[in-house]
N, C-alpha and C positions, 0 to 999 in steps of 0.2 A: 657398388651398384648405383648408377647414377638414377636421374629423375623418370627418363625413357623406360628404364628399361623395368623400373620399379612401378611404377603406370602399365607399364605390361604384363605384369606378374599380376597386381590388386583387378586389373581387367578382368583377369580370366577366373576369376573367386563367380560362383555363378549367382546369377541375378535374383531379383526378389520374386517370385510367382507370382499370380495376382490372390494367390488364395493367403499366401503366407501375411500378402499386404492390406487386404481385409480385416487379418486375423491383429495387425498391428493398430490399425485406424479404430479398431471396434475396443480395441484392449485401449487407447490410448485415450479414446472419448470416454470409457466408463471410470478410468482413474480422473478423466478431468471430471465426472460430472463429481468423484469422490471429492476432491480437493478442492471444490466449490462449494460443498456440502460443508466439509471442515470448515472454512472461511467464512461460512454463514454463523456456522454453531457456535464460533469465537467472537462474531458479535451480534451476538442475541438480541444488545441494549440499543441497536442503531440502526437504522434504516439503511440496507448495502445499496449500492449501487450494481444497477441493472447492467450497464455497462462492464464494470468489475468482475461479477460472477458469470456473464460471458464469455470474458476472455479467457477463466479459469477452465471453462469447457472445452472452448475451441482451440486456444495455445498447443495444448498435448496432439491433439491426431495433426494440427498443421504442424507443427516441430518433426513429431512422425515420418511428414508425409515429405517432407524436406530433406530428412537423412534417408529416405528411402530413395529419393531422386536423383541424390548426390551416389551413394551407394557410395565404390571402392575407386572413384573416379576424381582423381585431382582435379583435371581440367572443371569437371563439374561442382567442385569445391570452389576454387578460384573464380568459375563463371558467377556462381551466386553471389559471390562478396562481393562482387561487381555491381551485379544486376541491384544487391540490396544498399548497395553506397548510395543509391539515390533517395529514397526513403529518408524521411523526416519526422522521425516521431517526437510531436511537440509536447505532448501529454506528461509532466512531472508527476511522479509518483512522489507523496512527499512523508507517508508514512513508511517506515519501514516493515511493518506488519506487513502490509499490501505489497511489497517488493517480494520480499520472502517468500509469501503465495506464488507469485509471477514466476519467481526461480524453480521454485517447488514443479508446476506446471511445464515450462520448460525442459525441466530435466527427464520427467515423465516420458514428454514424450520422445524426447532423444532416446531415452531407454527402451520405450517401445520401437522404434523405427529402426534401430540398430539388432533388434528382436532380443535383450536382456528384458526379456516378460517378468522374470522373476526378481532379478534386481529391482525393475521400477514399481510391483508389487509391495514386495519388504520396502520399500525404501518410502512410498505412502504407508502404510502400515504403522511405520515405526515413527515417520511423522505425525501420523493421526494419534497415535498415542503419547507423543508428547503436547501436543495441545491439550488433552484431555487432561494431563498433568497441568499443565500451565493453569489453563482453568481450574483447576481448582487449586492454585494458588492464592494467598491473599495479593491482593495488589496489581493483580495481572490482568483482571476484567477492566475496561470503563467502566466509572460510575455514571448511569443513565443522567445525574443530573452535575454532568461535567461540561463549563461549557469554556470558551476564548471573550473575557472581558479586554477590551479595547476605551480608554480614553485619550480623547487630546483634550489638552489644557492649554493654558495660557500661562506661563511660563512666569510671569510678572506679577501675578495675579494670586495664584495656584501651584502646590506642590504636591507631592504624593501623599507627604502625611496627611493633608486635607481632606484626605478619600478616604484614609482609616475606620473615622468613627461608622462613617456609611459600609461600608466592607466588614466591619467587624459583626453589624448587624444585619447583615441578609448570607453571608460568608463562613462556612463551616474552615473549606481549606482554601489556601490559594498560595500560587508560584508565581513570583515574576519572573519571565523568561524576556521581556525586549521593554527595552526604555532606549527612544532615539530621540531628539530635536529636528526642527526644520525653522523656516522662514531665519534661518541666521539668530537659532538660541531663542524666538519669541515664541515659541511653540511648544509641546513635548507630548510624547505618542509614547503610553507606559500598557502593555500587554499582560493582560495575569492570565492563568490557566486557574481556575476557580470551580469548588463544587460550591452550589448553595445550601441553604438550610431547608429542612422539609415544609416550615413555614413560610418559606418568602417564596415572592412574586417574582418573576422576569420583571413585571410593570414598573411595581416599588420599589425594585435595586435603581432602574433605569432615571424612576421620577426622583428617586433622589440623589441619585449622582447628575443629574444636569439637574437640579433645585442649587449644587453649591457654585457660589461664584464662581468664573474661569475656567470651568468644563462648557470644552467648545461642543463634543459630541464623546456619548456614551456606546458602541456599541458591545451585543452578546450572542455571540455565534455558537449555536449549537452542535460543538465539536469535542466529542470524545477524545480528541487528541490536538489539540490544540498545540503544545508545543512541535510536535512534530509535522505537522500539517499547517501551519499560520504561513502568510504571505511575507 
């Protein structure tokens, strides 16, 4: 069977109603508004993005409403891949949490627009219930006071062990994840993922890491997930 003739066959599969396609749009927004619900519950400790838990809504009925357009129609498969080659999405997603979601959402709504109601039912379902696991895992939440410490130093001046005694004292846990140089080795850019201690300061880590010689700048970005979200 070649291409023709198998585009003639999937043609004649009969079309979506507009009631069936309501019935996908309404089933695909109330999984999305679920899986924005989820996304929120998993980070309790952080302020989401407005942006973020939109897309988790609207991704589903528009996924939906694209495999309902497409329908059993190659041409109309090939036309969209076209029409979507131009599209730029500049936006890095840099946690994988937030990817995950994204996937989550997208598939929903394929599943509804295809009308597998029930597959993308069970399949939030059984997501949702592994978050709920996850949560309550040890390890698996942010800790609220998890933030990305950032220093540059002066290379000639300052080395990492110099930061210790300060770190040891405002510093419960802490990761290095990136140490680079620049200006050709006079420089050095050391990244930690750090919880603090329930008595320290943002203020006081800050005043006294630029109190020690050769720290050029101190920054502390209030980032739950620092290693996987840092520039």
């Amino acid at each position: 069977m070649d291409l023709l003739q198998l585009e003639s066959v999937l043609s004649s599969v009969a079309p979506v109603t507009p009631l069936e396609a309501l019935q996908n749009l309404l089933l695909a927004l109330g999984l999305g508004l679920t899986v924005a619900a989820l996304h929120r519950f998993s980070k309790l400790e952080t302020t989401p993005s407005p942006a973020m838990l939109s897309a988790f809504v609207l991704l589903p009925p528009i996924s939906s409403l694209v495999m309902m357009v497409i329908g059993n129609s190659l041409a109309r498969a090939f036309s969209l891949v076209g029409a979507l080659a131009i599209i730029r999405f500049r936006t890095r997603l840099r946690s994988p949490w937030d990817i995950t979601f994204i996937f989550l959402s997208l598939s929903v709504g394929v599943g509804c627009g295809v009308g597998a109601h029930t597959v993308a039912i069970i399949g939030v379902v059984v997501v949702g219930l592994a978050v709920l696991l996850l949560g309550a895992l040890p390890g698996t939440r942010p800790a609220p006071d998890a933030y990305q410490l950032r220093c540059d130093i002066s290379a000639h001046q300052c080395g990492a062990s110099d930061l210790e005694p300060v770190l040891g004292t405002h510093v419960n846990e802490k990761f290095l994840f990136e140490a680079r140089t620049s200006r050709f080795g006079e420089a050095m850019s050391l990244s930690w993922r750090v919880v603090l201690k329930p008595e320290s300061q943002v203020e006081t880590l800050l005043g006294d890491l630029a109190a020690i010689e050769g720290v050029e700048r101190a920054t502390l970005l209030a980032n739950y997930d620092a290693v996987n979200e840092a520039e």
